[in-house]
MARZADREN-371961 format. One record per residue: residue number from 1; residue in one letter; x, y, z of N, C-alpha, C in turn. Coordinates in nm, 4 decimals, decimal comma. Layout:
<marmars>
<marmar i="NUM" aa="A" n_xx="X" n_yy="Y" n_zz="Z" ca_xx="X" ca_yy="Y" ca_zz="Z" c_xx="X" c_yy="Y" c_zz="Z"/>
...
</marmars>
This chain:
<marmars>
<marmar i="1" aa="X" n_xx="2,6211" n_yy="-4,7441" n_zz="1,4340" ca_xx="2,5242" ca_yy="-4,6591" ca_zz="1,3690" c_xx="2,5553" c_yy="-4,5123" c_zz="1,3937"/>
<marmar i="2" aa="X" n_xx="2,5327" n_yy="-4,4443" n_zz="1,5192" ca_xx="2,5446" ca_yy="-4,2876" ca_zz="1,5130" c_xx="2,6973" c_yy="-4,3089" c_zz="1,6199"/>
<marmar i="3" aa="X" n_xx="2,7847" n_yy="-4,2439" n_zz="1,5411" ca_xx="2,9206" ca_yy="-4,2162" ca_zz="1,5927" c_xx="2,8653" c_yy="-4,0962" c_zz="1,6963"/>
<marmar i="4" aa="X" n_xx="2,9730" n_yy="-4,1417" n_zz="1,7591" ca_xx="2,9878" ca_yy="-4,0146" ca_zz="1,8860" c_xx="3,0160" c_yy="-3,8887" c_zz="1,8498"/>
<marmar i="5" aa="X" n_xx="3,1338" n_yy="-3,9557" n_zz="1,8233" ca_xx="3,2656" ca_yy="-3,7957" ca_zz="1,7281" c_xx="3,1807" c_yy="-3,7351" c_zz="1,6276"/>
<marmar i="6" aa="X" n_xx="3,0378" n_yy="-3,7966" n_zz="1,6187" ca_xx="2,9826" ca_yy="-3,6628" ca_zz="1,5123" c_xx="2,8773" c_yy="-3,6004" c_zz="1,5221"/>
<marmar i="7" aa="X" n_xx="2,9024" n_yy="-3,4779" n_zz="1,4826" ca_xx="2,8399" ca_yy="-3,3658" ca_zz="1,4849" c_xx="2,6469" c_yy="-3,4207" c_zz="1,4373"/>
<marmar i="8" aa="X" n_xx="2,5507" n_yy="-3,3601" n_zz="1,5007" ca_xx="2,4365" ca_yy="-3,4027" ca_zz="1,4660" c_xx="2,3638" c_yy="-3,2271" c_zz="1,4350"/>
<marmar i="9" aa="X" n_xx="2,3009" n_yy="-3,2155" n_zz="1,3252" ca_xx="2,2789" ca_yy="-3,0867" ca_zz="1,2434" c_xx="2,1150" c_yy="-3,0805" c_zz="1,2959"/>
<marmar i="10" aa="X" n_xx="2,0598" n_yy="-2,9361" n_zz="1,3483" ca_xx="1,9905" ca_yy="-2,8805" ca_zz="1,4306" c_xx="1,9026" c_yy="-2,8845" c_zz="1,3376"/>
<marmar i="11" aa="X" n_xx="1,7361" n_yy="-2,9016" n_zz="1,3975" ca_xx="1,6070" ca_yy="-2,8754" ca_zz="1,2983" c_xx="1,6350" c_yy="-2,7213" c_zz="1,2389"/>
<marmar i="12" aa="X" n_xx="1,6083" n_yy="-2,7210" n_zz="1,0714" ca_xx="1,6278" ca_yy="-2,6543" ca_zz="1,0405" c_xx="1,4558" c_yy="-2,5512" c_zz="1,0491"/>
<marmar i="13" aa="X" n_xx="1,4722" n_yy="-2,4500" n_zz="0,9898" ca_xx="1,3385" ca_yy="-2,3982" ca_zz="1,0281" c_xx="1,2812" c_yy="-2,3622" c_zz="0,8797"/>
<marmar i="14" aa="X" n_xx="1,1518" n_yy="-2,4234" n_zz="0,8979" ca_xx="1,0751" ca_yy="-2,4084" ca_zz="0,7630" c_xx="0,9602" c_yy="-2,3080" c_zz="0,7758"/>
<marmar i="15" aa="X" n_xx="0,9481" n_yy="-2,1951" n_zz="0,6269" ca_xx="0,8337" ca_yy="-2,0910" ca_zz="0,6199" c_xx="0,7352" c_yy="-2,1510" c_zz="0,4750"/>
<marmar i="16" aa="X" n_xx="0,6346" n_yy="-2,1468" n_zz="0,5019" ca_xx="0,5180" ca_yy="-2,1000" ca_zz="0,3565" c_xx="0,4993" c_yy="-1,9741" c_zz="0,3473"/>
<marmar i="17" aa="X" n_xx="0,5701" n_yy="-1,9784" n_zz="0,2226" ca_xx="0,4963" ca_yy="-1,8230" ca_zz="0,1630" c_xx="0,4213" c_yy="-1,8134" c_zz="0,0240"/>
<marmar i="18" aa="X" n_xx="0,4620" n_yy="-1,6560" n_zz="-0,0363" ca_xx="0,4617" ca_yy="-1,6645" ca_zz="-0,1830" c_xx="0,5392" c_yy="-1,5738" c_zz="-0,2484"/>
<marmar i="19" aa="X" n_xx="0,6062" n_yy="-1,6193" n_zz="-0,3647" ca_xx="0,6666" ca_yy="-1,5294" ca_zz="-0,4356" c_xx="0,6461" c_yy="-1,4082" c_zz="-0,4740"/>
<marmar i="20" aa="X" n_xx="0,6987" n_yy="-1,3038" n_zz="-0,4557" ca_xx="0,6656" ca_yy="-1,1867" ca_zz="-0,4921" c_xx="0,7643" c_yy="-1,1379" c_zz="-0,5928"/>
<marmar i="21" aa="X" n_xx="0,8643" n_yy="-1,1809" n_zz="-0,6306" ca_xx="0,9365" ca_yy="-1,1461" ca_zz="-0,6898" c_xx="1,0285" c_yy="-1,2415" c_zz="-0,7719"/>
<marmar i="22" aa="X" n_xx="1,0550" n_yy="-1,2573" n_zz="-0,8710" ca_xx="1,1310" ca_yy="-1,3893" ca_zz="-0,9407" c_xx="1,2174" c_yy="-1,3535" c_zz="-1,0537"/>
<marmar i="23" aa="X" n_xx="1,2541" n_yy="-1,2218" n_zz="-1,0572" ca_xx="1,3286" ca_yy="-1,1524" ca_zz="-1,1632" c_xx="1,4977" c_yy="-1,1566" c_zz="-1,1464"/>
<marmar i="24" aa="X" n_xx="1,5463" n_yy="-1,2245" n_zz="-1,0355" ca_xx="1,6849" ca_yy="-1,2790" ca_zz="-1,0561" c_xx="1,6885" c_yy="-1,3874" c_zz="-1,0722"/>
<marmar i="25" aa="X" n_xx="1,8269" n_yy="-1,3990" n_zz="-1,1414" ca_xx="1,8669" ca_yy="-1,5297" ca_zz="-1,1553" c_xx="1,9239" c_yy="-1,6009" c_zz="-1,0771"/>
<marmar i="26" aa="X" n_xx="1,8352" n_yy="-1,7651" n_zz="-1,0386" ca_xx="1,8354" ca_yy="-1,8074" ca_zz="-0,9345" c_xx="1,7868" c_yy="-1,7846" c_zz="-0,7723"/>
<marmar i="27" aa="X" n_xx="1,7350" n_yy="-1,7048" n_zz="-0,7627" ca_xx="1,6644" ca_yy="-1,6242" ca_zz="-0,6840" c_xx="1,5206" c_yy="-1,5957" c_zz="-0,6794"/>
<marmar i="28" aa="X" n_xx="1,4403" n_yy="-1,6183" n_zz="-0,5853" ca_xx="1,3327" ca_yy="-1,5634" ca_zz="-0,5492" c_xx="1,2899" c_yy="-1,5448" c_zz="-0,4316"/>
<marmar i="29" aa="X" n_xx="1,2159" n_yy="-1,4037" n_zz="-0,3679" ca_xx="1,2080" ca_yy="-1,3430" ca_zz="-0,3231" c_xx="1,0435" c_yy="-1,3887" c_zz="-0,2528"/>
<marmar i="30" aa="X" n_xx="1,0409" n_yy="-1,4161" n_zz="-0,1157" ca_xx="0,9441" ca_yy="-1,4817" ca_zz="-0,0743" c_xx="0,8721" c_yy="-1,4090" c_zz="0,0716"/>
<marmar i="31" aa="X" n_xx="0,7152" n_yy="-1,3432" n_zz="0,0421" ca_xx="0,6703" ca_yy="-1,2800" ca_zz="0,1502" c_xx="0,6183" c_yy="-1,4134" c_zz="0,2023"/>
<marmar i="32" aa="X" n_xx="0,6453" n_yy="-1,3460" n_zz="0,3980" ca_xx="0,5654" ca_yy="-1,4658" ca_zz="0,4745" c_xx="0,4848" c_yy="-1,3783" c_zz="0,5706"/>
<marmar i="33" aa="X" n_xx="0,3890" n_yy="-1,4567" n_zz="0,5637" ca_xx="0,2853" ca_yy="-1,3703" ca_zz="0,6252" c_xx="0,2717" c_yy="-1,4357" c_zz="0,7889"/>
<marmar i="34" aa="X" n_xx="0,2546" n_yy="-1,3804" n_zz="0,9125" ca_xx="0,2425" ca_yy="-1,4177" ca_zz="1,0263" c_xx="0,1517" c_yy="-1,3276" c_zz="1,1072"/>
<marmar i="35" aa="X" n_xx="0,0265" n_yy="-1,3950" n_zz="1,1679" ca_xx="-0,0580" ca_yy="-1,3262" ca_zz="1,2412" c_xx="-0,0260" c_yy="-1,3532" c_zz="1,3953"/>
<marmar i="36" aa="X" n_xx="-0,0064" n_yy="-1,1765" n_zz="1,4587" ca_xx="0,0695" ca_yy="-1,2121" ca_zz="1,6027" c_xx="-0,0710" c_yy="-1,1070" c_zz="1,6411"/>
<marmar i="37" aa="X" n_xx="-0,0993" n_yy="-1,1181" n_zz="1,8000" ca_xx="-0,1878" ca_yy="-1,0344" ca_zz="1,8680" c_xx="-0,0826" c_yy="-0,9473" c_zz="1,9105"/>
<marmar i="38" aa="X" n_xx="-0,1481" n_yy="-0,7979" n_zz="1,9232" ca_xx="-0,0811" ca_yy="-0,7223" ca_zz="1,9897" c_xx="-0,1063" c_yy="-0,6602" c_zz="2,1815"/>
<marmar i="39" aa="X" n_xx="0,0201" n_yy="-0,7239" n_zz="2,2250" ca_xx="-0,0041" ca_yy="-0,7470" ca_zz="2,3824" c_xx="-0,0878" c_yy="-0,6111" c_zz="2,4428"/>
<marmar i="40" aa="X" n_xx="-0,0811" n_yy="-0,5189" n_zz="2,3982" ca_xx="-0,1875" ca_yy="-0,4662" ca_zz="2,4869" c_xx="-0,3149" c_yy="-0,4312" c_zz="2,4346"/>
<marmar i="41" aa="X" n_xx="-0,3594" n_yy="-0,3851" n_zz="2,3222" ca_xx="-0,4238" ca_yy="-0,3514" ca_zz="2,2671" c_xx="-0,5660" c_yy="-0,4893" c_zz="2,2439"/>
<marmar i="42" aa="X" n_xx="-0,4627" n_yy="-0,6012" n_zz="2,2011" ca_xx="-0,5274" ca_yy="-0,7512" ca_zz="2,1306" c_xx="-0,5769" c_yy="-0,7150" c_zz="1,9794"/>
<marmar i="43" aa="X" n_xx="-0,5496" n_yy="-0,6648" n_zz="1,9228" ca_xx="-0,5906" ca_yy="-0,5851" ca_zz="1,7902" c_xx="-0,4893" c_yy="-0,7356" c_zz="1,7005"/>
<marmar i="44" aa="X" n_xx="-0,5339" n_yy="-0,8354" n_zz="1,6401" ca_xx="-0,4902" ca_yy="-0,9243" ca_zz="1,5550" c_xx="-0,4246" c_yy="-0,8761" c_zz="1,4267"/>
<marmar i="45" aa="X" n_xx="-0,2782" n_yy="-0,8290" n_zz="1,4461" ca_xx="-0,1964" ca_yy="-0,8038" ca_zz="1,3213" c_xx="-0,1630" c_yy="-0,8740" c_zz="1,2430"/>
<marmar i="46" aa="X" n_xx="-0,1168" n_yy="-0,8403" n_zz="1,1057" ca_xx="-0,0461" ca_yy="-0,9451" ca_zz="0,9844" c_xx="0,0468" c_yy="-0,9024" c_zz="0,9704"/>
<marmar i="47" aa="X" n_xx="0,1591" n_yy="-0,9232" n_zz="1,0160" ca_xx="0,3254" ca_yy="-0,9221" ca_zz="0,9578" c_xx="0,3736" c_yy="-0,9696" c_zz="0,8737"/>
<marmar i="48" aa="X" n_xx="0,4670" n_yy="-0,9140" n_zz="0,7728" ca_xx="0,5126" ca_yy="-0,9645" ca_zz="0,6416" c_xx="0,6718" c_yy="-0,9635" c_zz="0,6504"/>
<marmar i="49" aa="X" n_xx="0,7061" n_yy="-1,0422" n_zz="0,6577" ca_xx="0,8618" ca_yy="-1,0863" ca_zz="0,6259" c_xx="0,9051" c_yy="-1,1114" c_zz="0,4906"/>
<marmar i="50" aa="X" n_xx="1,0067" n_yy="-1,0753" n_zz="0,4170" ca_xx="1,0673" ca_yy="-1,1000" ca_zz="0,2855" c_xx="1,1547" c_yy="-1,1686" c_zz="0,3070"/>
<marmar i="51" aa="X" n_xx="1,1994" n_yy="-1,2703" n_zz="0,2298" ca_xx="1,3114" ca_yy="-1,3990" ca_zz="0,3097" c_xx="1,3764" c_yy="-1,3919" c_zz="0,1038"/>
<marmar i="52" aa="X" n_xx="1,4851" n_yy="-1,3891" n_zz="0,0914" ca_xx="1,5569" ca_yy="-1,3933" ca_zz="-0,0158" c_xx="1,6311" c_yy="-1,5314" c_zz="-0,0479"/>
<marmar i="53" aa="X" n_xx="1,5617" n_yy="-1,6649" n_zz="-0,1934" ca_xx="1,5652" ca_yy="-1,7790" ca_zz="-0,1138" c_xx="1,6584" c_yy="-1,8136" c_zz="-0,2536"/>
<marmar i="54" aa="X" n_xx="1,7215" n_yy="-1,8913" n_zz="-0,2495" ca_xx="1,7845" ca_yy="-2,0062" ca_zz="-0,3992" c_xx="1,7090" c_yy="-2,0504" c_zz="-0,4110"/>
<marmar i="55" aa="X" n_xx="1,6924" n_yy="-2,0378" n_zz="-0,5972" ca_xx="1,6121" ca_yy="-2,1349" ca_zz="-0,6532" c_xx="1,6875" c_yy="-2,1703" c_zz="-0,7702"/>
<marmar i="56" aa="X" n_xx="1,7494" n_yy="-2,3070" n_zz="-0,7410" ca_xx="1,8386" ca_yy="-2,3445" ca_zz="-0,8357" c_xx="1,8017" c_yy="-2,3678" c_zz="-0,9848"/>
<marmar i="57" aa="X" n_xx="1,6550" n_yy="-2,3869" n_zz="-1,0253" ca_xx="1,6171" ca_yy="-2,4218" ca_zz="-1,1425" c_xx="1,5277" c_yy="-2,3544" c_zz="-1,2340"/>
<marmar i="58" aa="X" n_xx="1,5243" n_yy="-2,2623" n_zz="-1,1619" ca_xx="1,4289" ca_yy="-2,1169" ca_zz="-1,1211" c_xx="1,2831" c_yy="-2,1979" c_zz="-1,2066"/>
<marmar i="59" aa="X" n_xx="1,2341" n_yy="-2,2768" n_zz="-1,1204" ca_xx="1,1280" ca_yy="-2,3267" ca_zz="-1,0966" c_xx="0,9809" c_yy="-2,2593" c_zz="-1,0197"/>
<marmar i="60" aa="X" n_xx="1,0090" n_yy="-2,1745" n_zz="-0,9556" ca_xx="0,9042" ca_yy="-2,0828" ca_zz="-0,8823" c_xx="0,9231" c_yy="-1,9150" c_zz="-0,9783"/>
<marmar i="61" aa="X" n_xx="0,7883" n_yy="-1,9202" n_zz="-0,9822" ca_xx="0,7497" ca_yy="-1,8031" ca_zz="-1,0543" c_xx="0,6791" c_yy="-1,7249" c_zz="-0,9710"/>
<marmar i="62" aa="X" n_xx="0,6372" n_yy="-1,6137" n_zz="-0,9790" ca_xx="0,5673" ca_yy="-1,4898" ca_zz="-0,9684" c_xx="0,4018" c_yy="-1,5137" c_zz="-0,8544"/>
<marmar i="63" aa="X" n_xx="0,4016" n_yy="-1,4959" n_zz="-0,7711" ca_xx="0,2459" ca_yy="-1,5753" ca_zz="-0,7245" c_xx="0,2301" c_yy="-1,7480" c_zz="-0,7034"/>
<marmar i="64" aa="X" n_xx="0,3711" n_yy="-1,8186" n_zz="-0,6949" ca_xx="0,3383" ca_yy="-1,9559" ca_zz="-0,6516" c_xx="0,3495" c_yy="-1,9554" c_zz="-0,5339"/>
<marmar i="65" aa="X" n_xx="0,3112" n_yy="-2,0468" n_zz="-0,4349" ca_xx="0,2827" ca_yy="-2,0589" ca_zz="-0,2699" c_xx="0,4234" c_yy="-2,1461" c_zz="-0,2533"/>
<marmar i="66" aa="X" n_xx="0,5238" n_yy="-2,1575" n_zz="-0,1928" ca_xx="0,5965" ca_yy="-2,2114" ca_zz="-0,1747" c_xx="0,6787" c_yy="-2,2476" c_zz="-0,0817"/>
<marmar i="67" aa="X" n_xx="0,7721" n_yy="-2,3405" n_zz="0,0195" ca_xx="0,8437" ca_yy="-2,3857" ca_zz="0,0737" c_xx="0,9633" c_yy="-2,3614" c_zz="0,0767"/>
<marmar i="68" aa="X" n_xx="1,0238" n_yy="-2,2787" n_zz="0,1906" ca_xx="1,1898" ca_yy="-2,2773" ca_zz="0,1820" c_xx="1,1928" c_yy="-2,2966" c_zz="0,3439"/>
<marmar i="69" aa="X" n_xx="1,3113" n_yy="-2,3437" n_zz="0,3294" ca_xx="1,4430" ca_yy="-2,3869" ca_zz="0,4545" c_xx="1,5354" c_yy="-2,2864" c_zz="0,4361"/>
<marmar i="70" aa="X" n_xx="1,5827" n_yy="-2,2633" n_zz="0,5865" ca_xx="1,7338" ca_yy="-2,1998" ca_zz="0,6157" c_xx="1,8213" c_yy="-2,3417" c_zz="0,6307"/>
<marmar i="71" aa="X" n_xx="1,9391" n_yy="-2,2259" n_zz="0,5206" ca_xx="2,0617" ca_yy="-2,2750" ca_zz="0,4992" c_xx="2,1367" c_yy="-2,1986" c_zz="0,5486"/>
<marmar i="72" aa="X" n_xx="2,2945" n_yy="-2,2462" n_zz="0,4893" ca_xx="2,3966" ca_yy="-2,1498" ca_zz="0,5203" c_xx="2,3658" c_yy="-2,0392" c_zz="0,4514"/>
<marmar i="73" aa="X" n_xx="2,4607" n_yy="-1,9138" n_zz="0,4612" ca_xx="2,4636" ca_yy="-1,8007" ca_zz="0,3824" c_xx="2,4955" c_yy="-1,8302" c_zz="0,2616"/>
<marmar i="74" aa="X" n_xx="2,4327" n_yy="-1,7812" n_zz="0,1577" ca_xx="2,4592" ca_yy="-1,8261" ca_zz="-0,0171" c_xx="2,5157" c_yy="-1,6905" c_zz="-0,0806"/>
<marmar i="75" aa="X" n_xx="2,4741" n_yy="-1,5914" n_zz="0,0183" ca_xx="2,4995" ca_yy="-1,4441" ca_zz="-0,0747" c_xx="2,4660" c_yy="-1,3345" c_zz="0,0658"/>
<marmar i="76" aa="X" n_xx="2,5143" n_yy="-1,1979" n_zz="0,0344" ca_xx="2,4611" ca_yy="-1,1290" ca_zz="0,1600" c_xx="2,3467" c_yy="-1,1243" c_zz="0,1809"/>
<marmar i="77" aa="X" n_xx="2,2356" n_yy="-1,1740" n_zz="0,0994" ca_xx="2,0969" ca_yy="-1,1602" ca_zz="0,1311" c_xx="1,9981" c_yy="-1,2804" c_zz="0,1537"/>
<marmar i="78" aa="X" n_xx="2,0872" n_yy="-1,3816" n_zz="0,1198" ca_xx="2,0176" ca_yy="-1,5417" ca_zz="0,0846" c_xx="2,0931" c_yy="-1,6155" c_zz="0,1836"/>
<marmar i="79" aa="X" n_xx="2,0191" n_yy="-1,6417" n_zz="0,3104" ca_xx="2,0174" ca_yy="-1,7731" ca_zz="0,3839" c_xx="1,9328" c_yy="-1,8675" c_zz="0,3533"/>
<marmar i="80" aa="X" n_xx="1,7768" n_yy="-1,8946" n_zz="0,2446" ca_xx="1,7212" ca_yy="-1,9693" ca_zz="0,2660" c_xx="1,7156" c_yy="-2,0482" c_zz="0,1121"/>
<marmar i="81" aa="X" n_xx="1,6830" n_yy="-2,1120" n_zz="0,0998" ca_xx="1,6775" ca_yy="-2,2572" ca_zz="-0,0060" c_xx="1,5334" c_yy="-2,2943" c_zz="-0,0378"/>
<marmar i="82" aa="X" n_xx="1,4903" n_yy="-2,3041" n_zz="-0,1750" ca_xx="1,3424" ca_yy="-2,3446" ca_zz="-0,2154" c_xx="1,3604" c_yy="-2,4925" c_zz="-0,2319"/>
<marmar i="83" aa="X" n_xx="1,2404" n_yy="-2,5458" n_zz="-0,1418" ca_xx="1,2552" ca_yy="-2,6816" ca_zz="-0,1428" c_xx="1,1689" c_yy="-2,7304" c_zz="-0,2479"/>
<marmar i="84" aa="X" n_xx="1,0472" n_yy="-2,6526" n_zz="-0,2595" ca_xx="0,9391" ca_yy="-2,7318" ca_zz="-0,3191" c_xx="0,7821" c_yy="-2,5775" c_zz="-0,3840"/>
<marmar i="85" aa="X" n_xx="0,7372" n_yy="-2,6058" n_zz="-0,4741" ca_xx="0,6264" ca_yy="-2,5434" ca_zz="-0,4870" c_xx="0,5130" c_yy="-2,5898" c_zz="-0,4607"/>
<marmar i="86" aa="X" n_xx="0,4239" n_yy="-2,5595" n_zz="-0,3337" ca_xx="0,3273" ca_yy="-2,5837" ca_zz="-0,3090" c_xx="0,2099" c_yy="-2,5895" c_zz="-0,3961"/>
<marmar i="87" aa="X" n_xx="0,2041" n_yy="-2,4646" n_zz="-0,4519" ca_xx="0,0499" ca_yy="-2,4711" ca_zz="-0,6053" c_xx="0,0830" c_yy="-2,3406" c_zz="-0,6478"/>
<marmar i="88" aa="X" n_xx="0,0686" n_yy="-2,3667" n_zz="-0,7246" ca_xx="0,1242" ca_yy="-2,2439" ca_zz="-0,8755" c_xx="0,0426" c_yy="-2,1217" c_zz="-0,8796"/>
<marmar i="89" aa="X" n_xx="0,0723" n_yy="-2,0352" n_zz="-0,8778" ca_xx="0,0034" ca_yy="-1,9118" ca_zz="-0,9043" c_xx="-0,1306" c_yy="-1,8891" c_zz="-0,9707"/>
<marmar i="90" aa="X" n_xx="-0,2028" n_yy="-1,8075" n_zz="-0,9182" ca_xx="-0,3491" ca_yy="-1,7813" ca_zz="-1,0355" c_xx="-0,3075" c_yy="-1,7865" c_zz="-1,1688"/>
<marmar i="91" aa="X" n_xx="-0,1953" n_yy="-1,6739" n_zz="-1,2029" ca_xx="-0,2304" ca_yy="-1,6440" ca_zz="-1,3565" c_xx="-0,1074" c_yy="-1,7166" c_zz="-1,3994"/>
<marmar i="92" aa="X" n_xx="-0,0486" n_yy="-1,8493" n_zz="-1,3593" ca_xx="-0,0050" ca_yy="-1,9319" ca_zz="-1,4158" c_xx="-0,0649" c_yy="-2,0802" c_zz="-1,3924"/>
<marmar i="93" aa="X" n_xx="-0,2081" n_yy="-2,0736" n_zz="-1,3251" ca_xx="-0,2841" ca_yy="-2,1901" ca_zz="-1,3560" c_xx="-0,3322" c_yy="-2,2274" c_zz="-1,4309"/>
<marmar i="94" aa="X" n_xx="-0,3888" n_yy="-2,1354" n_zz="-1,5075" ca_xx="-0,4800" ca_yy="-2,1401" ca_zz="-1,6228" c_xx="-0,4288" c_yy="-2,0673" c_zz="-1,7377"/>
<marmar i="95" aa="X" n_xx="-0,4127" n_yy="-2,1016" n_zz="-1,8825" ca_xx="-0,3532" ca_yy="-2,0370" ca_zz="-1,9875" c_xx="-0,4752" c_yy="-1,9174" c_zz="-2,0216"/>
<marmar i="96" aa="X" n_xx="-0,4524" n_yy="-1,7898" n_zz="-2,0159" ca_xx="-0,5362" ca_yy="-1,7017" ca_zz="-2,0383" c_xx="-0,6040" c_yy="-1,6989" c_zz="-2,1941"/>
<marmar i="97" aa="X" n_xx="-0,7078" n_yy="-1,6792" n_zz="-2,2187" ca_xx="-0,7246" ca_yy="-1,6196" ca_zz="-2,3948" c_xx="-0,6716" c_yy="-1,4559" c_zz="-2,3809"/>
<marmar i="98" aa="X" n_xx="-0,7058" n_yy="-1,4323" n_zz="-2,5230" ca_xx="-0,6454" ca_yy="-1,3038" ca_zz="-2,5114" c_xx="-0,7502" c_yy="-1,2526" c_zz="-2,4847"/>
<marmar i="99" aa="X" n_xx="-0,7428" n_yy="-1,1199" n_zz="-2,3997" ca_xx="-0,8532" ca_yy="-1,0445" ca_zz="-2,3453" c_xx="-0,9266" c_yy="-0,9546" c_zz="-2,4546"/>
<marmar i="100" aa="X" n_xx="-1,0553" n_yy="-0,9556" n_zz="-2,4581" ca_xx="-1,1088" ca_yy="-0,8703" ca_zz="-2,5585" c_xx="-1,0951" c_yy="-0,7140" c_zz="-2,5534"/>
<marmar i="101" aa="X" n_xx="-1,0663" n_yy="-0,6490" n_zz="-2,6827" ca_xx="-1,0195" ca_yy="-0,5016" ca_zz="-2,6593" c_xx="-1,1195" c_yy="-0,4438" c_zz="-2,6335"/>
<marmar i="102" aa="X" n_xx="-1,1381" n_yy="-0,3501" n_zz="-2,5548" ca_xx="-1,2233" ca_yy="-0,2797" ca_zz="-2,5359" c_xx="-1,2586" c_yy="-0,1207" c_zz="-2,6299"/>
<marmar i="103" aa="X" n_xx="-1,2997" n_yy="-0,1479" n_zz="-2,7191" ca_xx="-1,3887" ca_yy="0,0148" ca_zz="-2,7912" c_xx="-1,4243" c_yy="0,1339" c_zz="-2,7460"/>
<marmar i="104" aa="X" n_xx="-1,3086" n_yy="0,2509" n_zz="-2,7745" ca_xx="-1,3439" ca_yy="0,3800" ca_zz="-2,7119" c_xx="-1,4957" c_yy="0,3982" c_zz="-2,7403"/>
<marmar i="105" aa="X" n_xx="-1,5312" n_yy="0,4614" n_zz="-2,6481" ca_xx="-1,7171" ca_yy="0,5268" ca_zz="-2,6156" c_xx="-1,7095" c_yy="0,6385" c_zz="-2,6738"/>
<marmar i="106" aa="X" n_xx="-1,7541" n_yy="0,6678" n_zz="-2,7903" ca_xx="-1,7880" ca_yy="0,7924" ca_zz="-2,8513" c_xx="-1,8028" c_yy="0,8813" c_zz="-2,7630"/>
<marmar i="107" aa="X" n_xx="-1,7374" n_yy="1,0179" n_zz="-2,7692" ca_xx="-1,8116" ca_yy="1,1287" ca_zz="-2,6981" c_xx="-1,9317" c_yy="1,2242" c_zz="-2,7748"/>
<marmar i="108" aa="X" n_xx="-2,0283" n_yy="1,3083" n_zz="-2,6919" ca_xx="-2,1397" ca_yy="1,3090" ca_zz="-2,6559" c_xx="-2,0864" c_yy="1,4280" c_zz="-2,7492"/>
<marmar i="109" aa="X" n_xx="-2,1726" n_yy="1,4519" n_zz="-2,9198" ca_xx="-2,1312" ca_yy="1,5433" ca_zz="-2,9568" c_xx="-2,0216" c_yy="1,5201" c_zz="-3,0783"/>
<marmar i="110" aa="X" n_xx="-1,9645" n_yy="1,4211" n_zz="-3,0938" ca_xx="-1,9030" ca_yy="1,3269" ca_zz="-3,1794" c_xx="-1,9862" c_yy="1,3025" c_zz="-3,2586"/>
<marmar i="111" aa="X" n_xx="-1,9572" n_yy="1,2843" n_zz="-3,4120" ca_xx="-2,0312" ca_yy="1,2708" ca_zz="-3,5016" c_xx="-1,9624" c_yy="1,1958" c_zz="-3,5965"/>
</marmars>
């Protein structure tokens, strides 16, 4: 079953985020958000990391919550890999109507 002579491949490390960006090809661009205390103060911060991920089918859009793994290096900016979309963005959940135009307000003196 598990040979000796072979190599056994390290837990890889997984983030949730969300897309912030999806305008390359094959590519999207994923903030992760992490709440750390700050050691002296204790003041509860939010840190934002940008992780630059493959998305081979360019399946993740703009505002979806999503899943990536580190991989090897794919590009100078892309170590990580989209595994999966968690739930789809607001304004790609629901098909919008078109928004009603809104009517300039006469000014005061207008006739």
């Amino acid at each position: 079953m598990s040979d000796p002579n072979q190599k056994t491949r390290g837990a890889r490390k997984e983030r949730v985020g969300h897309v912030v960006s999806d305008k390359m090809d094959k590519t999207i661009v994923v903030r992760v958000d992490r709440r750390v205390r700050h050691p002296r103060y204790e003041k509860v911060l939010t840190l934002a990391s940008r992780f630059y991920a493959h998305d081979e089918k360019d399946e993740a859009k703009m505002g979806d919550c999503v899943r990536i793994v580190e991989t090897r290096p794919l590009s100078r900016l892309k170590r990580w890999r989209l595994v999966e979309v968690i739930r789809r963005g607001a304004e790609r959940a629901a098909p919008s109507a078109e928004a009603p135009v809104a009517e300039p307000t006469p000014k005061p003196g207008d006739s």
